[in-house]
Steps between C-alpha positions, in 0.01 A plus 500: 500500500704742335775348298828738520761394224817712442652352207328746283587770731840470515575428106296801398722752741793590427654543825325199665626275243872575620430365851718188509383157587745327703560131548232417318415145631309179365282350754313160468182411707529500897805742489507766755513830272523729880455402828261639758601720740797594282615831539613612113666779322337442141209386324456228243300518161344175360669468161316121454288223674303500791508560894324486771537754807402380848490508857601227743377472889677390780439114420622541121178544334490696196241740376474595170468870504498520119654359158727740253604426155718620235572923500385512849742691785534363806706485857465935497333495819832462717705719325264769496396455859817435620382213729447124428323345220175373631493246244686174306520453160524138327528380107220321371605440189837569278538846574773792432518763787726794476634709800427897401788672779284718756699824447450494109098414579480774773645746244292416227205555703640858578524592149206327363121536661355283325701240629451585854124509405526135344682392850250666704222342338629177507506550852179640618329201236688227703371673850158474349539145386627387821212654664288303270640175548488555921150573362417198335705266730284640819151533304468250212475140447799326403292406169446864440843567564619221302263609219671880542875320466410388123345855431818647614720255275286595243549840526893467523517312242267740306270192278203542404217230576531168416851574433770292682661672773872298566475310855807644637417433890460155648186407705697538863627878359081563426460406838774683646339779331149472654542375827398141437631155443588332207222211520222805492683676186483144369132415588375852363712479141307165495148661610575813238583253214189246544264840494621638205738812598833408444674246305822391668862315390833473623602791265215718489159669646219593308223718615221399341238714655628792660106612564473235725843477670470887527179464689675181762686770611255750527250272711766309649 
C-alpha cells in the first residue's frame, strides 16, 4: 500500500507552498470531515490526526474503504470529476483538516507535473486497493482478512516488528472494514493473542510475528 504524503511536497516548492489553506478546522472523533454523495468544489489536505473514508449502503452500513493520516489529500475525486463524491469522511481522532480552494488546486496542477503525477497516482493506487479489498472480502477468510487489517495498520503507521502500532480504530470500525461482526473481530484478537502473534491493549497492537500473520493471510 503505497503511502502518498504531501507535506514534504508542498514545503519544498515554491509555488505549491503559496496555495492557501482555508478554514482550517479541528475535528474530534466521529465528526463528519465530508459527506457522501457531496458534490464539492475543493479538496482538503490532512494537516493532523486521523480519518477514516467510507461507504454506506442503503440500510446505513459503513464500509471502510481505507484510513488516511497526517499530509495525506483527500475529497479530489469530486472536484476533479465534476460529479459526486463516492465517499464520507469521519475524524477518528483530534484532527486538523484544511480546505485547499479547487481553482488554486486545478491551477497548480497546470503549472506543476509533478503534482498532477502525485494526484494521479494516488488515484490509480486507491483503484487498485479497492480492487484488493473486493478481493479479499469475496475470496478470504475473515481471519485472513482480519490478519491483512493489522498488516495494513502496520504499514500506515510505518513500525517495525514488535513495535507498537497506536489502536486508532475500534473493534466495530475493524469489522466495518472486513465485512464481519464485531464478536468475530473479538474472538480472532483473542485466538491471535493466545497463539503468539499479536499482543493486544486498549492503546496499542503489536505484531509479534509478522512471518506467521503474513502467511494467515496467504493460506487463509
Amino acid at each position: 500500500m503505497a503511502i502518498f504524503n504531501y507535506t514534504k511536497f508542498f514545503e519544498s516548492n515554491s509555488d505549491l507552498s503559496q496555495l492557501t489553506f482555508q478554514k482550517c478546522r479541528s475535528y474530534k472523533l466521529g465528526d463528519v470531515v465530508y459527506a457522501q454523495d457531496s458534490n464539492m468544489n475543493h479538496a482538503y489536505y490532512v494537516k493532523s490526526g486521523l480519518l477514516k473514508i467510507f461507504r454506506s449502503g442503503q440500510k446505513g452500513d459503513q464500509q471502510i474503504v481505507r484510513l488516511v493520516k497526517a499530509g495525506s489529500l483527500i475529497g479530489f475525486h469530486s472536484l476533479l470529476s465534476e460529479e459526486p463524491e463516492v465517499t464520507g469522511c469521519e475524524s477518528l481522532n483530534d484532527s486538523e483538516v484544511c480546505i485547499i480552494p479547487g481553482d488554486e488546486l486545478k491551477a497548480a496542477m497546470k503549472e506543476d507535473n509533478a503534482l498532477s503525477e502525485l494526484i494521479m497516482k494516488q488515484t490509480l493506487e486507491e483503484l487498485k486497493q479497492t480492487c484488493n479489498s473486493l478481493i479479499e472480502l469475496s475470496q478470504k477468510t475473515v481471519r485472513g482478512r482480519l490478519a491483512n487489517l493489522f498488516l495494513k495498520l502496520q504499514e500506515l503507521f510505518q513500525t517495525k516488528d514488535d513495535e507498537p502500532i497506536p489502536l486508532v480504530i475500534s473493534r466495530v470500525d475493524m469489522s466495518r472494514w472486513i465485512g464481519t461482526s464485531k464478536e468475530s473481530v473479538s474472538r480472532l484478537i483473542t485466538e491471535f493473542k493466545e497463539d503468539g502473534v499479536l499482543s493486544f491493549s486498549r492503546s496499542e497492537i503489536r505484531i509479534l510475528s509478522k512471518e506467521r500473520l503474513t502467511k494467515i493471510v496467504m493460506i487463509s
